[in-house]
C-alpha positions as CSV (number, residue, x, y, z in Angstrom):
1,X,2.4,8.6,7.3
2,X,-0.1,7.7,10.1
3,X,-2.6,6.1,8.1
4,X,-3.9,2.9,7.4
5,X,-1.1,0.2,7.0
6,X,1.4,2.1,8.9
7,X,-1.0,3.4,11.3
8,X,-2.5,-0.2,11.9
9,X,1.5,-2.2,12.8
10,X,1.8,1.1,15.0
11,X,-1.1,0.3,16.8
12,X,-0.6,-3.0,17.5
13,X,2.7,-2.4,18.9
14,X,2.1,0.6,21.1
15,X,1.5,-1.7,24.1
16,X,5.1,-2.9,23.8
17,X,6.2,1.0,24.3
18,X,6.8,3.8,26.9
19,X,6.1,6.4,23.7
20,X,6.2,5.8,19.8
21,X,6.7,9.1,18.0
22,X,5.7,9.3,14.8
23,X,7.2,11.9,12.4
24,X,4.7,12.4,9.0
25,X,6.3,14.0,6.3
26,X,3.9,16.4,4.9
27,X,4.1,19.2,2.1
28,X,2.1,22.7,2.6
29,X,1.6,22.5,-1.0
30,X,-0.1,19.6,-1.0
31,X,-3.1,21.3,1.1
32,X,-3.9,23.0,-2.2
33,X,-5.9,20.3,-3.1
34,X,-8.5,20.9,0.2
35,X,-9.5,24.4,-2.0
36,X,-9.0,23.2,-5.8
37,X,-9.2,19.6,-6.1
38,X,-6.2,19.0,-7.6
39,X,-5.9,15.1,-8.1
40,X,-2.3,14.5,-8.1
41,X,-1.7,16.6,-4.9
42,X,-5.0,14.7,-2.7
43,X,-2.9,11.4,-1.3
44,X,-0.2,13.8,0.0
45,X,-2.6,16.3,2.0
46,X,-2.2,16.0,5.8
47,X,-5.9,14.3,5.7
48,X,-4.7,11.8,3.6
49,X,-1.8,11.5,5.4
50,X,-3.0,11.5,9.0
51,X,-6.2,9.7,11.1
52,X,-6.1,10.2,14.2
53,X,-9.0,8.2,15.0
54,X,-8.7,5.2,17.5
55,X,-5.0,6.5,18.2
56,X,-3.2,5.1,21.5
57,X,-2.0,7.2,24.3
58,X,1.1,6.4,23.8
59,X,1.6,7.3,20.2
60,X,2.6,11.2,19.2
61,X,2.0,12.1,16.2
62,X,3.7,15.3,14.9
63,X,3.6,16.7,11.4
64,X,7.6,17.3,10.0
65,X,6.4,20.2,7.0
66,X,9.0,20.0,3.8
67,X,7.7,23.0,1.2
68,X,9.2,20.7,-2.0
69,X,8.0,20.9,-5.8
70,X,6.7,17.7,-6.0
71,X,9.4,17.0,-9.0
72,X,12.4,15.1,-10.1
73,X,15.1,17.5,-8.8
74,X,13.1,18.7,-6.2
75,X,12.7,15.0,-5.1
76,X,16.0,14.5,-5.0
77,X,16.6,17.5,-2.9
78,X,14.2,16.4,-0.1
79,X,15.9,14.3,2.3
80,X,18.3,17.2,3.8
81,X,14.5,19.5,4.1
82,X,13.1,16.7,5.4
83,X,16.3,15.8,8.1
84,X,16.0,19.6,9.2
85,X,11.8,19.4,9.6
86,X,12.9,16.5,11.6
87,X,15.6,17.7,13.9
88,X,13.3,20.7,14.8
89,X,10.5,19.2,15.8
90,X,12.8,16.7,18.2
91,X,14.1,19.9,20.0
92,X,11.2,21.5,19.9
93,X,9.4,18.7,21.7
94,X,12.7,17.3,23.8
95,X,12.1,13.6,22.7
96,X,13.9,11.1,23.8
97,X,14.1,7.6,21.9
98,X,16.0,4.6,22.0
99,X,15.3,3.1,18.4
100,X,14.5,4.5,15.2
101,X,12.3,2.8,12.7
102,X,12.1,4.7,9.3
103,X,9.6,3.5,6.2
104,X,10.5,3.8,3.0
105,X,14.2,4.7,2.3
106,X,13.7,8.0,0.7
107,X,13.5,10.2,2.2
108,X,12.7,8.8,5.6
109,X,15.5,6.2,5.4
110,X,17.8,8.9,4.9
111,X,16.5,11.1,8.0
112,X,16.9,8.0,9.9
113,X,20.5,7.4,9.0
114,X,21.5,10.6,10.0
115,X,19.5,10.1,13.3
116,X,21.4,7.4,14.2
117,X,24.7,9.3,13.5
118,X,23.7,11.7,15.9
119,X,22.0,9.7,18.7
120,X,23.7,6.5,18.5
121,X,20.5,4.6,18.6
122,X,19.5,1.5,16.6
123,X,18.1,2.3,14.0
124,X,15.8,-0.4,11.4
125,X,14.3,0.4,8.0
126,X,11.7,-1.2,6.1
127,X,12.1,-0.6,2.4
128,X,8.2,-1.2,1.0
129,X,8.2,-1.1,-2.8
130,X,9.1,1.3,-5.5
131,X,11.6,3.0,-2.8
132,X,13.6,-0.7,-3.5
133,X,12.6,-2.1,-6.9
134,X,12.4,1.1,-9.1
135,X,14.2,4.3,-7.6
136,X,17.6,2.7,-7.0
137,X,18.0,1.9,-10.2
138,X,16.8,5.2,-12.3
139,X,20.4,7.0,-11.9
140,X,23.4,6.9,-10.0
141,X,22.1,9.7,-7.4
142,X,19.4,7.2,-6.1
143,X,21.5,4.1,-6.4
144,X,24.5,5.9,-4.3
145,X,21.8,7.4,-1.8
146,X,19.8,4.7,-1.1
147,X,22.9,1.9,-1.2
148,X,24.5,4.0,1.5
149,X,21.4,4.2,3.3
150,X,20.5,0.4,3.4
151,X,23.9,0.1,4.5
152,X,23.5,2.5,7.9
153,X,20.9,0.3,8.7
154,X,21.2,-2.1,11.9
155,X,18.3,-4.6,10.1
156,X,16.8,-3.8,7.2
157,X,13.1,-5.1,6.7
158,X,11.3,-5.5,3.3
159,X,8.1,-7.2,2.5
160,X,8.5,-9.9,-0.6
161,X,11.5,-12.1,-1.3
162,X,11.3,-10.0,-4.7
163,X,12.7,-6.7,-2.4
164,X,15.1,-8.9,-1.3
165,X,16.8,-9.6,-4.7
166,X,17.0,-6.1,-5.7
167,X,18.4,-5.4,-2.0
168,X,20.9,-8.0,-3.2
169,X,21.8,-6.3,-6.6
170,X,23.0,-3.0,-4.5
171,X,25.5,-5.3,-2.9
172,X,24.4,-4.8,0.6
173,X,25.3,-6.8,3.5
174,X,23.5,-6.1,6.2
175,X,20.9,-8.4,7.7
176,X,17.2,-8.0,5.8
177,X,14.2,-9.7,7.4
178,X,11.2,-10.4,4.9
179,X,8.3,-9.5,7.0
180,X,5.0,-9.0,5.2
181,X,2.4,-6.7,5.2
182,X,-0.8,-7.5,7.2
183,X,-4.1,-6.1,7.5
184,X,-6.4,-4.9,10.0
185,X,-8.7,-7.5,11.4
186,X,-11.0,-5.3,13.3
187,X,-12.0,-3.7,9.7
188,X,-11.5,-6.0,7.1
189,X,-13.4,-9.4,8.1
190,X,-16.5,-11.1,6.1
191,X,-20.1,-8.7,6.1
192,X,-22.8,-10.4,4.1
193,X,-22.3,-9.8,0.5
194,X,-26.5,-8.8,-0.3
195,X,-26.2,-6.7,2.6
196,X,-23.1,-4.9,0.8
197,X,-24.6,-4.4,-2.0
198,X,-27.3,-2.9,-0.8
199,X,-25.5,-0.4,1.3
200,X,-23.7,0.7,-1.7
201,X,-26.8,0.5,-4.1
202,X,-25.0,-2.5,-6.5
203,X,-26.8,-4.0,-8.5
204,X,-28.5,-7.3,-7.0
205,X,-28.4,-9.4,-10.0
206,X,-25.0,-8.7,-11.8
207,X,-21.6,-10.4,-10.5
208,X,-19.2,-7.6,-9.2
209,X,-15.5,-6.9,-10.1
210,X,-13.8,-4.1,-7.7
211,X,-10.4,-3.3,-7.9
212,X,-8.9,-0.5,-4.8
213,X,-6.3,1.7,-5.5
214,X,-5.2,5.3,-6.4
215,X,-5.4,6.7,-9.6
216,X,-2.1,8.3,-10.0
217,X,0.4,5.6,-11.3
218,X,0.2,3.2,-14.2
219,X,1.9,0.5,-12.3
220,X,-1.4,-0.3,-10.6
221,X,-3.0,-1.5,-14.2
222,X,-6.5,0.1,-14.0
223,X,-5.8,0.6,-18.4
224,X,-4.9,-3.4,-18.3
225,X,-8.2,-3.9,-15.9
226,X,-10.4,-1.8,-18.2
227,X,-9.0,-3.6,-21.5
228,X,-9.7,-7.1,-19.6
229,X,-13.1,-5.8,-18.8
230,X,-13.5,-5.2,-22.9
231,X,-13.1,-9.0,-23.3
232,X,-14.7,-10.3,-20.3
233,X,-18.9,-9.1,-21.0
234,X,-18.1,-10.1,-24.6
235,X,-18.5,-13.7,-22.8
236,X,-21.0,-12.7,-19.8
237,X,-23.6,-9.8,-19.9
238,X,-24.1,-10.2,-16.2
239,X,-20.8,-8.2,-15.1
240,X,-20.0,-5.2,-13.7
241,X,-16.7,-4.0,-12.7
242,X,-15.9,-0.9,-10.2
243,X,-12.8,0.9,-9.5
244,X,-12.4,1.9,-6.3
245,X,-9.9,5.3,-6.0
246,X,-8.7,8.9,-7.5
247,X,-5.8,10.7,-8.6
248,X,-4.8,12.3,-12.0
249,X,-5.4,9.3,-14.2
250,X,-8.8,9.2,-13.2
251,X,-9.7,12.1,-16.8
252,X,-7.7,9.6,-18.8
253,X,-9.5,6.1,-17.6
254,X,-12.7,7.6,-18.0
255,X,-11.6,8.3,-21.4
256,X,-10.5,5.0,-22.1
257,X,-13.5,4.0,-20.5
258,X,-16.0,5.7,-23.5
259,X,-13.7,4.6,-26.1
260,X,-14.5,0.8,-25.5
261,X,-17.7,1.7,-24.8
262,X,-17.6,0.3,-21.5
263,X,-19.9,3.3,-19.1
264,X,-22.4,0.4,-18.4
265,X,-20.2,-2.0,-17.0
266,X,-17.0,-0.1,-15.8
267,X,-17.5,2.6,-13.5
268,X,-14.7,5.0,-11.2
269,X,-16.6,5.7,-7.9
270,X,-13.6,7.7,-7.2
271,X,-12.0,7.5,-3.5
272,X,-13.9,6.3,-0.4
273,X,-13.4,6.0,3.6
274,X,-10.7,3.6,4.7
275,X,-13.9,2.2,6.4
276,X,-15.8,2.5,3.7
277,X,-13.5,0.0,1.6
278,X,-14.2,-3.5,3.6
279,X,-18.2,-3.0,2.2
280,X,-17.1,-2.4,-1.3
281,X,-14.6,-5.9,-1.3
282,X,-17.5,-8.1,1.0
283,X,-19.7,-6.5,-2.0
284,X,-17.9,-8.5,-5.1
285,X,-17.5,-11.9,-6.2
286,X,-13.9,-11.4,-7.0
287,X,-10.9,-8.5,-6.7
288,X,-9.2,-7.6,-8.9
289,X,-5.4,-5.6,-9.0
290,X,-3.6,-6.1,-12.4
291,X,-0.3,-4.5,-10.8
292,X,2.2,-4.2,-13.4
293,X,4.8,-3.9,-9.8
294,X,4.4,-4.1,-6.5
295,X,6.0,-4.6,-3.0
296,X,2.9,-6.0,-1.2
297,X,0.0,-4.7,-1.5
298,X,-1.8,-4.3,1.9
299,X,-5.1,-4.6,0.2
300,X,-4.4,-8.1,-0.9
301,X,-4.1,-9.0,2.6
302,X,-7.4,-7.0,3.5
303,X,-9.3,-8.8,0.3
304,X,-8.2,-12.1,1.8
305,X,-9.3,-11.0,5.3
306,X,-12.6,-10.4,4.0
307,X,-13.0,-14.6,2.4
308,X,-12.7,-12.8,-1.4
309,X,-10.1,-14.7,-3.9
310,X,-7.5,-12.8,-5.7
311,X,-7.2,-11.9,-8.8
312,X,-3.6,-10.3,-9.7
313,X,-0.6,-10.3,-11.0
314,X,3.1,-12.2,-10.9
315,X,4.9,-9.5,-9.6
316,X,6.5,-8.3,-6.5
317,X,5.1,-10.1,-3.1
318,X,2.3,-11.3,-4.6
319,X,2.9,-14.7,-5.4
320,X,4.7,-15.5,-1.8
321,X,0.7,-14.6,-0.7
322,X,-1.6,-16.0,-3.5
323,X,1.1,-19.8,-3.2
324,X,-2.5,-21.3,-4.3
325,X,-4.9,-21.0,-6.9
326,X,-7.4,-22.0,-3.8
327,X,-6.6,-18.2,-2.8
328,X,-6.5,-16.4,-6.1
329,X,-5.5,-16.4,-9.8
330,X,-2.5,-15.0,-11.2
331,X,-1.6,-14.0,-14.5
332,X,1.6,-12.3,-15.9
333,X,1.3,-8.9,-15.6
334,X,0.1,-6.6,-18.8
335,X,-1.7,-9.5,-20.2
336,X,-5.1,-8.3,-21.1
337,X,-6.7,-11.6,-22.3
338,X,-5.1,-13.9,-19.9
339,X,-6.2,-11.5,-17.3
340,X,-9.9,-11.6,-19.1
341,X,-10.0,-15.1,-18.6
342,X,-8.7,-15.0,-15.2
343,X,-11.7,-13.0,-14.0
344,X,-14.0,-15.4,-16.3
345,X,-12.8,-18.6,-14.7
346,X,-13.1,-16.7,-11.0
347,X,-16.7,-15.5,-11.6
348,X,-17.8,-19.2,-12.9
349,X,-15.7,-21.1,-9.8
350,X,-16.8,-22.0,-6.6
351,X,-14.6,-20.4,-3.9
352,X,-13.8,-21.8,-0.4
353,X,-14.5,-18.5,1.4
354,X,-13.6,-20.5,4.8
355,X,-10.4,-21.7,3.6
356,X,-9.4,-18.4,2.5
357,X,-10.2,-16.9,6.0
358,X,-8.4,-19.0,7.5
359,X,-5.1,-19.0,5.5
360,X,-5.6,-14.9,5.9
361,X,-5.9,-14.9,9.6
362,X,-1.8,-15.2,9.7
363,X,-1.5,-11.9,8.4
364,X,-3.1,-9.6,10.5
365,X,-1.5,-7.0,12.3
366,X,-2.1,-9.0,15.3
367,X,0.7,-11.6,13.9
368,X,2.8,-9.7,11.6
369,X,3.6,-7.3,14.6
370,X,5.0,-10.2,16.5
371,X,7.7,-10.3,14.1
372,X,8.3,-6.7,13.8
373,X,8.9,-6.4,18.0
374,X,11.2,-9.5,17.3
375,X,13.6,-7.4,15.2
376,X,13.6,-4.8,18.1
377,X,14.1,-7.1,20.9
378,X,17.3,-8.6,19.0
379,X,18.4,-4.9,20.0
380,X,18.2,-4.6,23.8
């Protein structure tokens, strides 16, 4: 993708560069969803996928189209589509490139093994949640696949020591670098809360929960968040919670949503602007993302960037970040009640929104780059 998180570390190290081509995966069938809003096909439509706003000279996008049915065994079947998508558009365009960098390891990781075979050129992966902690270990296909993948690599970068363990379990041996995700400072930084709220036409008087992320896998807990909720205005009447995203659980939340009788606190708002986002987190008193898994969550780093504390989960990179309870609150992940009182003890605390700046301010792109163009260097 060229979008947000990916797009941003791009950015950043564009100066460093001749060229950076980027190669987006995209899937024709995907740009369904731009005529019949189908939710589970949205987040992989070419406007999802690509912003080209505020992009450098120097970076080239292209679009690499794989027609794939977005299931199991067409999955599986994608990373020899996607290698010839690939190949194409490099000999269609004559680049030239001295380094490959592929994220996630399926199927991109693949295509950039067998780049590598081909050009002889470095080449570095960075292996970014669920493509490390769940698919290598759902059958022997993945496990084989990605093992062999990891092990093409030159350096292999992951974002939480938790990566690192599973990256351990596949018996690899080449180098891994934990290098976390940052977040964009130019976007994500403190905006008067009143101010917020008012933009968005909150509600003055009520404290506010948001949570930010898509609606199209449980592992985010949005069900856990809305359970919480259940428990947290039977102790305050003055809270309001609101979930930030879309996708094809969106029909069931709702659901759940009337069946705790919950429409006057909990509300979907469904998706909004990536620059829309930094006026719905300046907006609450405390954020909220009751991951059941995770890598690390970009939007952590953006909800830090913006003074908010934390409120998640024990899993993945998160507690490498939230090492404080001056930062955040943790609970263990599918715990409803402990979760409830979590957000209960957040909304009554007094938060040092200085301090939390000022620990964030390490993780911009700015910083985490540095780190990224470190790994390269080690190449010339």
């Amino acid at each position: 993708m060229y979008a947000t998180f990916v797009k941003d570390q791009v950015n950043q190290m564009a100066p460093h560069f001749r060229n950076i081509f980027v190669l987006v995966r995209t899937n024709p069938l995907a740009e369904i969803s731009q005529i019949i809003p189908v939710s589970y096909l949205i987040p992989f439509s070419v406007a999802q996928k690509i912003d080209l706003s505020n992009k450098p000279e120097n970076v080239h996008v292209f679009q690499t189209p794989v027609l794939y049915l977005p299931t199991g065994r067409g999955y599986e079947k994608l990373g020899r589509k996607h290698l010839k998508s690939v190949e194409k558009v490099i000999q269609q365009h004559a680049l030239r490139f001295d380094l490959i960098h592929a994220h996630f390891t399926w199927s991109s990781g693949y295509v950039g093994s067998k780049l590598k075979e081909k050009y002889a050129v470095p080449f570095i992966i960075t292996a970014h949640g669920m493509d490390i902690y769940d698919m290598p270990f759902r059958n022997t296909f993945y496990k084989e696949t990605i093992s062999a993948i990891l092990n093409s690599a030159d350096h292999i970068i992951t974002v939480s020591q938790n990566n690192v363990r599973c990256i351990r379990k596949l018996d690899i041996k080449k180098p891994v670098s934990v290098i976390l995700n940052g977040y964009n400072d130019a976007v994500f930084f403190p905006l008067d809360q009143q101010e917020c709220k008012n933009n968005l036409g909150l509600p003055l008087n009520k404290k506010i929960v948001v949570n930010v992320a898509k609606l199209y896998d449980v592992v985010k807990g949005h069900e856990i968040l809305i359970r919480a909720m259940s428990e947290v205005i039977k102790k305050r009447d003055d809270v309001v919670c609101y979930i930030v995203g879309d996708g094809e659980l969106k029909a069931s939340l709702e659901n759940l949503i009337s069946t705790l009788h919950l429409n006057h606190c909990v509300t979907i708002v469904g998706a909004k602007p990536h620059n829309e986002i930094p006026l719905w987190i300046n907006a609450c008193d405390v954020f909220v993302l009751p991951s059941l898994n995770e890598g690390n969550p970009v939007v952590m780093s953006e909800c830090l960037g913006c003074g908010k504390p934390f409120i998640g989960t024990r899993v993945g990179g998160i507690p490498d970040i939230i090492s404080s309870d001056t930062y955040g609150i943790l609970s263990e992940p599918g715990n409803v009640k402990e979760l409830a009182n979590n957000i209960l003890e957040s909304l009554d605390r007094q938060w040092d929104h200085d301090a939390i700046l000022t620990y964030a301010r390490q993780f911009t792109w700015k910083e985490i780059s540095k780190e990224i163009i470190a790994v390269y260097r080690s190449f010339e």
